[in-house]
RODO-2510 file (C-alpha; in nm, 4 decimals, decimal comma):
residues 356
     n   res          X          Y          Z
     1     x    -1,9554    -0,0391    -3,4564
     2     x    -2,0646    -0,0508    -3,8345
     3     x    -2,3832     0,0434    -3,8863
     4     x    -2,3906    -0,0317    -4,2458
     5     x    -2,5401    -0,3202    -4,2759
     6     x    -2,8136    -0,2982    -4,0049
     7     x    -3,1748    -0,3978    -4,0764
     8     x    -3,4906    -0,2263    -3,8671
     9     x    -3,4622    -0,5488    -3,5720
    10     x    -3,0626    -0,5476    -3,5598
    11     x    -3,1245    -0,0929    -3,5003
    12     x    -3,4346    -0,1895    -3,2610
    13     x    -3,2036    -0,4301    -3,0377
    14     x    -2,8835    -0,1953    -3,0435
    15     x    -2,8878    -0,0141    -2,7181
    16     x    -2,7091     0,3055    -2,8370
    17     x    -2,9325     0,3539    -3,1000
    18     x    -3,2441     0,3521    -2,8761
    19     x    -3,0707     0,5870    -2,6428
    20     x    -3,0650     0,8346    -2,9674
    21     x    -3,4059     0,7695    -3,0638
    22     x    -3,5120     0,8316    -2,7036
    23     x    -3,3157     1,1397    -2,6830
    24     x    -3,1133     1,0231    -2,4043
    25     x    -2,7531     1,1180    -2,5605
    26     x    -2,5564     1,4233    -2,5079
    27     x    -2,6060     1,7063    -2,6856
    28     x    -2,2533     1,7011    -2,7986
    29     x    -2,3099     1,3642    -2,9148
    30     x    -2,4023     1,3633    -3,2837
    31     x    -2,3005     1,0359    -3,3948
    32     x    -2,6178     0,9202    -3,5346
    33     x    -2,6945     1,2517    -3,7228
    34     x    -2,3552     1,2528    -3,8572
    35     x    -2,3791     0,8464    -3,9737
    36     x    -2,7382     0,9392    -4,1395
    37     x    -2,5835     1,1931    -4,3371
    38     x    -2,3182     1,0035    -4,4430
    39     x    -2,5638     0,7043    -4,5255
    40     x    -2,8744     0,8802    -4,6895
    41     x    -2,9366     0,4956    -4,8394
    42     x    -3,0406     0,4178    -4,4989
    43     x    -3,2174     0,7122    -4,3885
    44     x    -3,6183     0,4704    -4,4944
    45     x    -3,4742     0,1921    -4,2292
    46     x    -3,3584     0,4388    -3,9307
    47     x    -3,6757     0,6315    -3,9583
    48     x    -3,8872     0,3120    -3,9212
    49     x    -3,7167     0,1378    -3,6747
    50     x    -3,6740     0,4421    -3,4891
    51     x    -4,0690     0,5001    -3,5014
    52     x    -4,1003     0,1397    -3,3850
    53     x    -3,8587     0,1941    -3,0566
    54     x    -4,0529     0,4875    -2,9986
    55     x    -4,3957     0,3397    -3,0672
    56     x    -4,3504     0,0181    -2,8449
    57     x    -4,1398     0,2631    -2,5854
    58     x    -3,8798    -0,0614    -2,6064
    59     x    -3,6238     0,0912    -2,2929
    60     x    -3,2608     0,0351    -2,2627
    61     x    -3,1193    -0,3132    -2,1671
    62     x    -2,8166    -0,4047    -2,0729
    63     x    -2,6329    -0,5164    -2,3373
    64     x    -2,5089    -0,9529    -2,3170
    65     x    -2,2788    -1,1909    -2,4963
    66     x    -2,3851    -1,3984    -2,7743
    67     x    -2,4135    -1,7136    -2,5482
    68     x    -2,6490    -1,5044    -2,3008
    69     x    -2,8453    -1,3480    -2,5686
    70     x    -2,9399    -1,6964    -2,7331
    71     x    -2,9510    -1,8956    -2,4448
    72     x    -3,2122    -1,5600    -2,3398
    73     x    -3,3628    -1,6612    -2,7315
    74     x    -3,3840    -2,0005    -2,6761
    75     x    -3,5698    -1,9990    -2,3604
    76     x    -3,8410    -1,7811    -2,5235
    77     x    -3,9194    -1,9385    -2,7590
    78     x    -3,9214    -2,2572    -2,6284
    79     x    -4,1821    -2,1262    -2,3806
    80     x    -4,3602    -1,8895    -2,6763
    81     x    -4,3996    -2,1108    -2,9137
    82     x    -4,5106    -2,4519    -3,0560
    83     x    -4,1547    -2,6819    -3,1614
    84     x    -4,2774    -2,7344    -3,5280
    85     x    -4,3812    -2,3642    -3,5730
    86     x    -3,9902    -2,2039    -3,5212
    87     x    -3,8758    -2,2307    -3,8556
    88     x    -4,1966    -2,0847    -4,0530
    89     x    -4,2562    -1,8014    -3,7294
    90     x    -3,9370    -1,6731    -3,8430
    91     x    -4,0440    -1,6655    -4,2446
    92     x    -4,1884    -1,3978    -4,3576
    93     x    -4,0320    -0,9797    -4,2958
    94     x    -4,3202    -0,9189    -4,1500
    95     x    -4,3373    -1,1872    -3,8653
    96     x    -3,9670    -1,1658    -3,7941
    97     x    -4,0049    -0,7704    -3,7515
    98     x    -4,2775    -0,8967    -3,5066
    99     x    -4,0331    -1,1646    -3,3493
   100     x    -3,7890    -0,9556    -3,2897
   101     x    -3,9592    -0,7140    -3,0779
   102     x    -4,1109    -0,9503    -2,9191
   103     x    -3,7672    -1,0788    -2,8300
   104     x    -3,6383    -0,7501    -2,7591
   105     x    -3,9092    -0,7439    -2,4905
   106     x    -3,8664    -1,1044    -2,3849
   107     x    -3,5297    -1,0747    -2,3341
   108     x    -3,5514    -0,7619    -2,0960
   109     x    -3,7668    -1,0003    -1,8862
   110     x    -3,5793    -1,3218    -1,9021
   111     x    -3,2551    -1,1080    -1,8518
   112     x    -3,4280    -0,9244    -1,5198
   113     x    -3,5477    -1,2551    -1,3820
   114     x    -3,1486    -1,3842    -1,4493
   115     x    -3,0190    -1,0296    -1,3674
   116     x    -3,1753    -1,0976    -0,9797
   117     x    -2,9908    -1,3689    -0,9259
   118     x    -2,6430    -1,2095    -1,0576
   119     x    -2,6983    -0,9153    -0,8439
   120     x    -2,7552    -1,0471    -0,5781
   121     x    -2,4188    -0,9490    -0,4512
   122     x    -2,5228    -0,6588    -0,4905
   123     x    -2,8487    -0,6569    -0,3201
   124     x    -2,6571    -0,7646    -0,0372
   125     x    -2,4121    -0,4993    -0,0337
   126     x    -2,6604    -0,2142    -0,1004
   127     x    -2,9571    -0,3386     0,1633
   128     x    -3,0229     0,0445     0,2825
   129     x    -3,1457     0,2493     0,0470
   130     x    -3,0519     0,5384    -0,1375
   131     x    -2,7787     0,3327    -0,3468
   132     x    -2,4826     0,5484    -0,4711
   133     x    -2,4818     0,5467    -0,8861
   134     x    -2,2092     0,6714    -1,1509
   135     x    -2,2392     0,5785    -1,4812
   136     x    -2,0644     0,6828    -1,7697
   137     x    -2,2699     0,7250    -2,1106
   138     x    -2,0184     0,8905    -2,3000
   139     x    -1,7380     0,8255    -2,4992
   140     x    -1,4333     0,9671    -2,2783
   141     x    -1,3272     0,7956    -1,9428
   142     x    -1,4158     0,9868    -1,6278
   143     x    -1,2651     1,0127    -1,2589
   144     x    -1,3947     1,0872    -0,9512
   145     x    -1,3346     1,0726    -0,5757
   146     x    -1,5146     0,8294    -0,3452
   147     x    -1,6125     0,9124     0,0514
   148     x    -1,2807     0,7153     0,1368
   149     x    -1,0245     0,8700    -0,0769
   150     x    -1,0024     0,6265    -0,3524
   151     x    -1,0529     0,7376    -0,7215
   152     x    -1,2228     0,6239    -1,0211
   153     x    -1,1388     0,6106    -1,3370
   154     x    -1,4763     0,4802    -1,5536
   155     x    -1,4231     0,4152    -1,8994
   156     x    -1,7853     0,4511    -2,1051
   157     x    -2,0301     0,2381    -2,1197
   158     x    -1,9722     0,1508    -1,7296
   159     x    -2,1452     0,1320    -1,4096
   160     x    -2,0200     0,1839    -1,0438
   161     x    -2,2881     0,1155    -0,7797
   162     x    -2,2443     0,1023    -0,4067
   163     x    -2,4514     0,1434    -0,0886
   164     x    -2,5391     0,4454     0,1386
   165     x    -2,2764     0,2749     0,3927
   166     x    -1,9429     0,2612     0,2025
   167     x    -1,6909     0,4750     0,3488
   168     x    -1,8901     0,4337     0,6721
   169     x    -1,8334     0,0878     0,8346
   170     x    -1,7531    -0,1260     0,4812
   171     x    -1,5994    -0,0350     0,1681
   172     x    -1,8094    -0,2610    -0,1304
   173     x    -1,9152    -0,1601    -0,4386
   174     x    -2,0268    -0,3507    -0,7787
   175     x    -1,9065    -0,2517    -1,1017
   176     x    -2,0563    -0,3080    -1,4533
   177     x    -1,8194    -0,2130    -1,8101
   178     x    -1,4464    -0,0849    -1,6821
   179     x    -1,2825     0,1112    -1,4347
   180     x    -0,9125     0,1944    -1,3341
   181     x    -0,9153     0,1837    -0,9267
   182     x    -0,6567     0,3933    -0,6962
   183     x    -0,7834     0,2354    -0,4004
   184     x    -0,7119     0,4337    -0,0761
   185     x    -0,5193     0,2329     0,1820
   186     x    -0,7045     0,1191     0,4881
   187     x    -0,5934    -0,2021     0,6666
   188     x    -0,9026    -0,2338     0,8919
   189     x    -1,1643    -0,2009     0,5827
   190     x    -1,1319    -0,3973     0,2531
   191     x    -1,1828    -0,2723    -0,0567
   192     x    -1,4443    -0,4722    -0,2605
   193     x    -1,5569    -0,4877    -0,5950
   194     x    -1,8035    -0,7009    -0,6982
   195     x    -1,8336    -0,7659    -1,0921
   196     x    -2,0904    -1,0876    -1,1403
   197     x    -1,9052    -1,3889    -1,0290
   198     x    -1,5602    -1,1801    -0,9762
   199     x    -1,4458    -1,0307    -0,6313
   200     x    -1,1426    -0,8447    -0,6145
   201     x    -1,0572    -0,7238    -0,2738
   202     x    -0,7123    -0,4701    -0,1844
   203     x    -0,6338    -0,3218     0,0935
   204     x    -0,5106    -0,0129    -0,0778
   205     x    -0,3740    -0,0582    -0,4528
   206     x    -0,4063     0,0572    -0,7869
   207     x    -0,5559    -0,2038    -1,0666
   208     x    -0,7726    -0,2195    -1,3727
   209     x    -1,0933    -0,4259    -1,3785
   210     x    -1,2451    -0,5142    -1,7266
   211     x    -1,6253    -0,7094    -1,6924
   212     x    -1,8433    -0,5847    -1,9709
   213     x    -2,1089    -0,8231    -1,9646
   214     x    -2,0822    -0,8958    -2,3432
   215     x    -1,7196    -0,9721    -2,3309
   216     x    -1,6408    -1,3317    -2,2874
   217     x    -1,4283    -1,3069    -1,9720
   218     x    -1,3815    -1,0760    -1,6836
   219     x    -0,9954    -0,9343    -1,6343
   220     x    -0,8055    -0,7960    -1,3135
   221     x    -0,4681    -0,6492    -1,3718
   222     x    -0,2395    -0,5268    -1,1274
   223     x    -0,0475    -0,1700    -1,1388
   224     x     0,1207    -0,1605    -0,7637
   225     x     0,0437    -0,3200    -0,4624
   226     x    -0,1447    -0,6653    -0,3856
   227     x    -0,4922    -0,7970    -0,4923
   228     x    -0,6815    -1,0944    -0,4389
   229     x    -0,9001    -1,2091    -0,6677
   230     x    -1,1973    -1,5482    -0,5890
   231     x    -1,4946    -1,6203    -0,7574
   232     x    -1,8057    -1,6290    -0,5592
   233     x    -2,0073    -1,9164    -0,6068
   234     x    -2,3111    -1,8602    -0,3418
   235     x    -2,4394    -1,5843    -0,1239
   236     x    -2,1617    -1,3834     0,0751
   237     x    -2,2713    -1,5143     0,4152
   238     x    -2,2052    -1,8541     0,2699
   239     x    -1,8120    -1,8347     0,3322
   240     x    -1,7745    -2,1965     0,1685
   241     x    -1,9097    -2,1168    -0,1654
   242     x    -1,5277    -1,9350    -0,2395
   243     x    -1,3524    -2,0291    -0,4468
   244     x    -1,0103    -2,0313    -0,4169
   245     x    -0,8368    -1,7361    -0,3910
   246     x    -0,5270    -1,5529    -0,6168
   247     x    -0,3159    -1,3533    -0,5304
   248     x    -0,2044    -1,0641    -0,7721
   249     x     0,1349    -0,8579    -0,7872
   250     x     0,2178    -0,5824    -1,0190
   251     x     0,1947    -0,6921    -1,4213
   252     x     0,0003    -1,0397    -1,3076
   253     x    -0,3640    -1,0650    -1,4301
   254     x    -0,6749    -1,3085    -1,2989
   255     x    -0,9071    -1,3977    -1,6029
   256     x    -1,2314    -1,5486    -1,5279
   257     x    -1,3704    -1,6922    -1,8221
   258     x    -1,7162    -1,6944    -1,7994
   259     x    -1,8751    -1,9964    -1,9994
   260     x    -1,5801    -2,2441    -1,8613
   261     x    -1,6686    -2,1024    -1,4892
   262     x    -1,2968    -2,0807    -1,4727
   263     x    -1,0439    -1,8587    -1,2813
   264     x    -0,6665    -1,8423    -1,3953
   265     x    -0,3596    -1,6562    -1,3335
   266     x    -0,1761    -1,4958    -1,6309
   267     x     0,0413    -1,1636    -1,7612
   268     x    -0,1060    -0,7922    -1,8080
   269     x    -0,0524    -0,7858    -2,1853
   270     x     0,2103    -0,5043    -2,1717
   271     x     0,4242    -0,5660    -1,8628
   272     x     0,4769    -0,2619    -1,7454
   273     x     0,8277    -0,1233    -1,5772
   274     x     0,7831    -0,0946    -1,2089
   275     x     0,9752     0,2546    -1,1741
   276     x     0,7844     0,4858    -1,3693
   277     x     1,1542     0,6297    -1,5311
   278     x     1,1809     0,5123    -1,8981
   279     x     1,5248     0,4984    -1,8363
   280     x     1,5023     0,1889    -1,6282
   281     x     1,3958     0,0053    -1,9330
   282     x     1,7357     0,0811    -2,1352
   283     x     1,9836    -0,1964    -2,0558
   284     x     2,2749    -0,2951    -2,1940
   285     x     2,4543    -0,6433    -2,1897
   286     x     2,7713    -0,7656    -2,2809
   287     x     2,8697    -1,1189    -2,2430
   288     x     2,6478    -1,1367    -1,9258
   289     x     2,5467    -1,4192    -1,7788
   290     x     2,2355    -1,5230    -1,8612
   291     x     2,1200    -1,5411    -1,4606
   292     x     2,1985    -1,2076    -1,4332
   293     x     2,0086    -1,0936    -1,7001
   294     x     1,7044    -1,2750    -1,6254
   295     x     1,7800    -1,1190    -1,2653
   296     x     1,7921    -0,7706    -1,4189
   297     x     1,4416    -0,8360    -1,5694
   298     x     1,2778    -0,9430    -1,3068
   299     x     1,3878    -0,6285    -1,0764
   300     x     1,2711    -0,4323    -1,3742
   301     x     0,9155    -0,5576    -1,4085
   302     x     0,8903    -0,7473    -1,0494
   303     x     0,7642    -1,0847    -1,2775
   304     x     0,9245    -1,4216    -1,1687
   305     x     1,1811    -1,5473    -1,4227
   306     x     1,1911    -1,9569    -1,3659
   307     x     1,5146    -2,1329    -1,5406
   308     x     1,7256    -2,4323    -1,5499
   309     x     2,0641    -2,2616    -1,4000
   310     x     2,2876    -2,5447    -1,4292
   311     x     2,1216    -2,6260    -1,7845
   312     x     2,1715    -2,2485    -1,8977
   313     x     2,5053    -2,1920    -1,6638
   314     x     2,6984    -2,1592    -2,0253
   315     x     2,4941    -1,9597    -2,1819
   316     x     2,5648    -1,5522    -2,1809
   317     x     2,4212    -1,2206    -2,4102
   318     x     2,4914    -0,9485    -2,5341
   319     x     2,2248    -0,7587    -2,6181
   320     x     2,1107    -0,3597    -2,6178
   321     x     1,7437    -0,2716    -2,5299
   322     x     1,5499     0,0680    -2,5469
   323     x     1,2082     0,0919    -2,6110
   324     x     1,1623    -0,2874    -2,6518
   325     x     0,8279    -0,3509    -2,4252
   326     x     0,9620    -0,7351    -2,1974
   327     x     0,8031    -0,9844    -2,4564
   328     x     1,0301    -0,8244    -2,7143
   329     x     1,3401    -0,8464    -2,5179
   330     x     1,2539    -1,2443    -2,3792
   331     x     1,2144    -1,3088    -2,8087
   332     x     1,5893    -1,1583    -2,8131
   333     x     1,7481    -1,3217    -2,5352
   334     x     1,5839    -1,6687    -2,6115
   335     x     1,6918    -1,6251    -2,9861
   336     x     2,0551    -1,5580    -2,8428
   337     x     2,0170    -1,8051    -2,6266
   338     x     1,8092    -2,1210    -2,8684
   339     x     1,5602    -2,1006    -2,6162
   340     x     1,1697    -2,0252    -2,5846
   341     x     0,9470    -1,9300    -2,3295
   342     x     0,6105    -1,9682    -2,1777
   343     x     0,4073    -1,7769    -1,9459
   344     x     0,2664    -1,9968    -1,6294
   345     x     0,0397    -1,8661    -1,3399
   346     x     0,1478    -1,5449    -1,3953
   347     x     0,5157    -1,6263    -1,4268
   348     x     0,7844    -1,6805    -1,7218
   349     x     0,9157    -1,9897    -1,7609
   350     x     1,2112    -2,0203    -1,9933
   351     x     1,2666    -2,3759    -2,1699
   352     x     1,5988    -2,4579    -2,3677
   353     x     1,8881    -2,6960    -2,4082
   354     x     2,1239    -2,4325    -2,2584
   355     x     2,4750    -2,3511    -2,4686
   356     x     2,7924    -2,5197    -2,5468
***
């Protein structure tokens, strides 16, 4: 984050700062005295806007995306204040200083009262008190062990919440920011994470889900195993509010992008080898057919390689690979080849005129 240009609201609103100005850091954390030394220009604006979080005891929120936060605006001050008075409220230093705590307070409300109804998922899961709750402040990913076996790997900035019963007769849990998951295989109890409008549920897997709630779009990839992603549209009793469900292998990805309320299948962007051996990524080809090289591939990196075979039956490569990651090698073979390709619902499809 650059810091340079900050005025007193833009420090006020900036959740890490307030954490420091609160004291609420690590003691091995000494970003901010570190950046103040470095910017001694900047020391008259950090000490007042610091005073002001302090002052006006203005607590951590949870930190939104630019739609959220001015849709959160909008609403405000369409219920604050008088339609002819927005432009001149905002005028002077003084009265936007003013605004803008006033926001930063508005907001926390507006984003509660919206909060309730995006957790409610979570309400659900987590009826009987005390609620289970790691989160990770720092700057270094963390792991640990849940009742069931599974580990967690919580990158900072992230939130893993789950009920007194996990482990017990459900496994559910609702994560905010991103974790790596090693889920620990049980056929007879789901694993479920809950991240806004995103469930993911495995049976015993391991996969990556990304859902800050300032990013634009939530992402599941897949490492091994199977995952199914939906989006839940209504309460969870309400079976027919599901959307429709996809299925995830190894190297496939489910993005849900938020402000289109839409769901789609894609690629992890670095495929990754499904034998763990670097050496099953060297191949060599001479004149091979090109079936059997788009065969080798997709043994390789378990992704379905769709082609034309009687378009392509003439065409052949020869071709030596090492560290190339799979994009690399497709650009290769589909130079060789005068072809290009495309990635569909989480499969490559390969589009050409074939060879003479």
């Amino acid at each position: 984050m650059n810091y340079t240009n900050y005025n007193v609201e833009e420090f006020i609103q900036d959740a890490y700062f307030r954490q420091w100005a609160f004291d609420e850091l690590s003691s091995d954390d000494t970003f901010w005295e570190t950046w103040i030394q470095l910017n001694p220009e900047k020391i008259k604006v950090i000490e007042e806007a610091k005073s002001l979080v302090i002052a006006l005891k203005i607590k951590q929120v949870d930190v939104f995306s630019a739609y959220e936060i001015n849709e959160g605006i909008q609403d405000i001050l369409n219920t604050t204040l008088p339609k002819n008075t927005h432009s001149s409220f905002l005028r002077t230093n003084w009265l936007r200083l003013a605004a803008s705590v006033a926001l930063v307070f508005g907001i926390g409300w507006w984003f509660m009262e919206k909060d309730k109804s995006n957790n409610a998922y979570f309400d659900q899961i987590t009826a009987t008190d005390p609620k289970a709750i790691h989160t990770n402040n720092g700057r270094k990913p963390i792991t640990f062990e849940l009742v069931d076996g599974s580990k967690i790997t919580l990158e900072p900035q992230s939130e893993l919440r789950y009920g007194n019963e996990f482990g017990d007769k459900k496994r559910e849990v609702f994560l905010i920011g991103e974790a790596f998951f090693e889920v620990k295989k049980d056929s007879q109890r789901p694993f479920l994470i809950y991240t806004g409008k995103l469930v993911t549920k495995v049976i015993g897997t391991s996969f990556r889900i990304k859902a800050y709630e300032q990013d634009n779009n939530i992402s599941v990839s897949v490492r091994t195993g199977k995952v199914t992603v939906y989006r839940q549209d209504g309460k969870l009793e309400n079976k027919q509010s599901l959307s429709t469900e996809i299925v995830l292998i190894p190297n496939q990805k489910a993005v849900f992008e938020k402000e289109e309320n839409l769901l789609i299948k894609t690629l992890v962007d670095s495929p990754l080898s499904l034998n763990d051996s670097p050496k099953n990524t060297i191949l060599a080809f001479e004149e091979t057919k090109i079936s059997e090289v788009f065969n080798r591939l997709e043994g390789i990196y378990g992704i379905k390689i769709g082609f034309d075979k009687e378009v392509f039956s003439k065409c052949s490569v020869t071709a030596h690979f090492n560290n190339e990651n799979l994009y690399q090698k497709l650009d290769i073979i589909c130079e060789i080849v005068r072809a290009k390709y495309e990635v569909i619902d989480g499969e490559i499809m390969i589009f050409g005129n074939g060879c003479q």
